[in-house]
N, C-alpha and C positions, 0 to 999 in steps of 0.2 A: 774602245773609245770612239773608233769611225761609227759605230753604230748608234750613239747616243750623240754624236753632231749630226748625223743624219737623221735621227728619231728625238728631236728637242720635247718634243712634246710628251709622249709617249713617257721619255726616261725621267722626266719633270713630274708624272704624271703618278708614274711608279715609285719616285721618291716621295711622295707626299703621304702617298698610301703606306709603304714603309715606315715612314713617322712617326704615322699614325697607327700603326699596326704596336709598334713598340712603345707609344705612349699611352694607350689603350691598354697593354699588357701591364705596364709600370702600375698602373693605377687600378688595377683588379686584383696585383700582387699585393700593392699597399693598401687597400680594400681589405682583402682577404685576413690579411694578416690583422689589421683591427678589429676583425669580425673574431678573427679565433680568442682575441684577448681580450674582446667584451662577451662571449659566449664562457670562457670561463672564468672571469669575475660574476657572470652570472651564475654561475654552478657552484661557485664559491658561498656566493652571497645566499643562494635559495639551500644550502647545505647548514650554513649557519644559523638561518633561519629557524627552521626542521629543527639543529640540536637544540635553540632556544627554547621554541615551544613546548621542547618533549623535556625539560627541566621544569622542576618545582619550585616555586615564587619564595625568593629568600623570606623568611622567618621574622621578618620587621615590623615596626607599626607605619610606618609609611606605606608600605606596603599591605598590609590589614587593612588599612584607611581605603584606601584604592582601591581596592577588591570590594570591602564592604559599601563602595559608593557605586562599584559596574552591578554588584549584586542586585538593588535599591533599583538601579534605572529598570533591569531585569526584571523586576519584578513585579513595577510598574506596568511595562509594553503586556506581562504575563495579565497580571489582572485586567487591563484594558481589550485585551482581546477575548480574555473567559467571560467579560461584560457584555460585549457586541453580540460573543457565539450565542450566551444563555438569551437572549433576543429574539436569534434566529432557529431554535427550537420554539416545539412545540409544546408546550406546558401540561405538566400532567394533573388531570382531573381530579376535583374535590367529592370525596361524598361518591367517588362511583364505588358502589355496591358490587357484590360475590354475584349477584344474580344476574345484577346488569352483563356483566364480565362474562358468564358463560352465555347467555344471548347474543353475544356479542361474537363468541366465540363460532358458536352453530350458524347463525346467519354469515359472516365474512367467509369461514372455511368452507359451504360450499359456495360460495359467491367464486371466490376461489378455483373450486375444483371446477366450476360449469365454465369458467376462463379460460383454463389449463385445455378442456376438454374440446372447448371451440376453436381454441389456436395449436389442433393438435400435439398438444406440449404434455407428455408421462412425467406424472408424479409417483412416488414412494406408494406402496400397500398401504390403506391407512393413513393417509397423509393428514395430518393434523398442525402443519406451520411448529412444531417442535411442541405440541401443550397438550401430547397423546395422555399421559395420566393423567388430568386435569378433566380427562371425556369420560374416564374408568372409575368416577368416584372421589375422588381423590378432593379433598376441600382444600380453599384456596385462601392462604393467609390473609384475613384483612387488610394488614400494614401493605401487605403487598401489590393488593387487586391493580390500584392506579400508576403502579409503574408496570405491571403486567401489564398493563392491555396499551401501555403506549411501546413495550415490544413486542406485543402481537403486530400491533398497527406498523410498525417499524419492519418486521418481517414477512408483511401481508406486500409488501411495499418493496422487498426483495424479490418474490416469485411473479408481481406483475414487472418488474425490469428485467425476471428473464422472458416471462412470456415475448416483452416488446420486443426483446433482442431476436429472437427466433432459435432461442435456445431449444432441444430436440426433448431435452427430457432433467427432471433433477434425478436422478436414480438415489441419494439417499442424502440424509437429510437429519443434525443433531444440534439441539439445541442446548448450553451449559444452563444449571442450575444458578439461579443470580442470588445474589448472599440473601436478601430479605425470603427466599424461600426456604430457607435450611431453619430447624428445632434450633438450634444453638444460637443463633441471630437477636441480636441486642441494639438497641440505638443508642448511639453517639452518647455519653456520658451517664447513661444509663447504672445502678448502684446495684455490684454484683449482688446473688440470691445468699443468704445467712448463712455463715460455716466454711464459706470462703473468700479467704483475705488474697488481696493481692500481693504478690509477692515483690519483696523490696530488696533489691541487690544495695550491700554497703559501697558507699564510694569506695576509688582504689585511691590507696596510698602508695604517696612516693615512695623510691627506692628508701631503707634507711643510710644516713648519710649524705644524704642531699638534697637541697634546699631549692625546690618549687618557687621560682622566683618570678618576675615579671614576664623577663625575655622566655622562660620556659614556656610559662602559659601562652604566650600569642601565639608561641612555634605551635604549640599543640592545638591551637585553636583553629591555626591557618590551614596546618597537614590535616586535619580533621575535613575542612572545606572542601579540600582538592581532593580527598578521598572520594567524596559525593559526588563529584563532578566527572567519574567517569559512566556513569548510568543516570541521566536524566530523568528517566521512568521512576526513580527513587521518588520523586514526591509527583509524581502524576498524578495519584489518588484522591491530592488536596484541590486538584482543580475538575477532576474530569470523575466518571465512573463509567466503565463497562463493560455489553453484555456480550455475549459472545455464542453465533453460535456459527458450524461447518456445513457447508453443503457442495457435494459432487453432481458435475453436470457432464451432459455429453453435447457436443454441437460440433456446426466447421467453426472454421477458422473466422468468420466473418461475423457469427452471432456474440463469440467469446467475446472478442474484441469490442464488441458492439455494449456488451457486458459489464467488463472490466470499465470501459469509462461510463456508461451512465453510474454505474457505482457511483465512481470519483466525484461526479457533477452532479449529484442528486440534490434537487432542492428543499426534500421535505426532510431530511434524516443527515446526520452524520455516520459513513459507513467508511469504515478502518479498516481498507484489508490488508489484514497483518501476514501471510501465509496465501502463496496457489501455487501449487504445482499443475502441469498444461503439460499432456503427454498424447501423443497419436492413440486412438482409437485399435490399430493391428499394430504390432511391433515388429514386420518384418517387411518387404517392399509386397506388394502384388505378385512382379515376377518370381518373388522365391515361392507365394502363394501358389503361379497356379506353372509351376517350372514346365518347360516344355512347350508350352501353350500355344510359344510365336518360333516363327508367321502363321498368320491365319486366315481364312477370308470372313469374309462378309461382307452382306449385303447395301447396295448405296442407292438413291436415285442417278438415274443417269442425269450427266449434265442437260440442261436444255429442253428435258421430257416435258411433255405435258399430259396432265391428267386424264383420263378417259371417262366416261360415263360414270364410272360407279367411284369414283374421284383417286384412281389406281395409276403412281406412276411407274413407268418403266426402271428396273434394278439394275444393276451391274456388280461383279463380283469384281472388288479389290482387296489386296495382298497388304495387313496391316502388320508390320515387329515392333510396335512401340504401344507405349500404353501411358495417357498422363498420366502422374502422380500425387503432386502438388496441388493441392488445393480443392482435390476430390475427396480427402480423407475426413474422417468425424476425427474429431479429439474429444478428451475427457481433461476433464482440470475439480481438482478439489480447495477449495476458497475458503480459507479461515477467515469470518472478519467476525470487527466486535464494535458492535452499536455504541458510538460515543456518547454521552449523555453530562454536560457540560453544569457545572455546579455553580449557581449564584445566579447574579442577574435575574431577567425576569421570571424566571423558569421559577426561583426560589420560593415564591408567594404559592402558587398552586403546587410543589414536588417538594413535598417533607421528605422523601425518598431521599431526593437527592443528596439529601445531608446529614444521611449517614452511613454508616461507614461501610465500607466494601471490602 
């Protein structure tokens, strides 16, 4: 007590801080404590959520109604943008000709190859942009020449984005057969060949016993809808087609990358890579390659030297045990993509292709 009449200030000084020590704590405990009880009403609420979504839309006509009116908006934004995309394609060619087509073929591919050859970039033996039978004889379907040669053009338009990138090489290189090239290929509503009918499955009937009623049929109509709606891709066909072909490259790290987005960003093609695996070039480090190896010496300019007459500067011997890694290595990546080809819009006037079926 003598010490706090003698130190007024000080004990006056230290009660306040006190205080405020404990009114500080009050208020971070009653803080805290609202924080834990809105962090699990939040865990509550996003948990609820979660089961919501992952439930099936009761069986109702309000419900039917609802759905069939989000469908409708859906489907609208869906056509307005297959309208803009078929705009920003390139339209495929009237009236071009089988002749045209392989001219077209001989001049681009090695246009091509004298590319490949100037930006030191290895292509495949034979490298033919994927249209190697088509050089061996092979005749080229009518119906199909004008969607061929806008994915030749399409794929001539892949190997200059790797040339740009500084891709080191494609080492192999396969292109899928697109429906209009197959014997069996038919357009869109086309009236099968005589002696074969199409086959007609009988509707199913109800259980016997019970009577298909109103409420029956929406439930079966709406389960039906949500069936569909776990794979999107289910009606992609009606808006899009395509083609698809794979190619394996080797480079660093710096051309891939370079790769991978002019892909993305290309402005003459729609290119979908659906598939790349991106693997190092060796599979084990250096050091297991060359075990042993470190320390070593070799040879360095000495700091400070200066050249001599025959432009030689003086060496020194340093003692190196490390060796980068990163970012010295080649990789290889193999890239599945498949040339979008967008149905409708303006594209539709000149690409009867487009409009049928794949």
């Amino acid at each position: 007590m003598e010490w706090i009449k003698e130190n007024r200030f000080y004990a006056g000084y230290a009660l306040v801080i006190l205080v405020g020590v404990l009114a500080l704590g009050f208020w971070v405990f009653k803080g805290r404590g609202a924080y834990d009880v809105a962090l699990q009403e939040f865990k509550d609420t996003q948990r609820n959520v979660g089961l919501l979504s992952a439930e099936k839309v009761f069986p109702s006509q309000k419900n039917l109604t609802e759905k069939e009116a989000r469908v409708s908006r859906y489907a609208s934004a869906v056509d307005a943008l297959q309208l803009q995309a078929g705009k920003l394609q390139r339209d495929l060619k009237d009236g071009y000709t089988e002749q045209q087509f392989r001219n077209l073929r001989n001049t681009d591919t090695k246009a091509v190859l004298d590319l490949a050859a100037k930006n030191n970039m290895e292509l495949p033996k034979e490298f033919a942009l994927g249209f190697n039978s088509y050089n061996q004889g092979v005749g080229v379907p009518p119906h199909a020449v004008a969607i061929l040669e806008w994915e030749f053009d399409a794929i001539k338009r892949f190997v200059e984005i790797a040339v740009e990138s500084g891709v080191e090489s494609i080492d192999e290189f396969k292109r899928d057969m697109i429906p209009q090239e197959r014997k069996d290929w038919k357009p869109v509503g086309e009236v099968p060949p005589k002696g074969r009918k199409p086959v007609r499955r009988p509707p199913r009937k109800p259980p016997v016993g019970r009577k298909r009623g109103r409420g029956n049929a929406l439930a079966a109509e709406l389960l039906h809808q949500l069936e569909n709606e776990g794979n999107p891709m289910m009606t992609a066909s009606s808006v899009m087609s395509t083609y698809r072909f794979t190619s394996k490259v080797t480079g660093s790290y710096e051309s891939l990358t370079a790769l991978l987005n002019k892909i993305a960003s290309d402005e003459n093609f729609f290119m979908w890579l659906r598939r790349v695996r991106i693997e190092n070039q060796l599979k084990v480090s250096p050091q297991m390659v060359t075990e042993g190896a470190f320390p070593k010496m070799i040879k360095v300019p000495k700091p400070g030297a200066v050249a001599n007459n025959n432009g030689e500067l003086e060496e020194v011997d340093i003692e190196v045990d490390a060796e980068v890694i990163f970012g010295n290595e080649k990789m290889k990546a193999v890239l599945v993509i498949d040339l979008v080809r967008f149905k409708g819009g303006s594209s539709g006037q000149s690409g009867s292709p487009d409009k049928t079926s794949s």
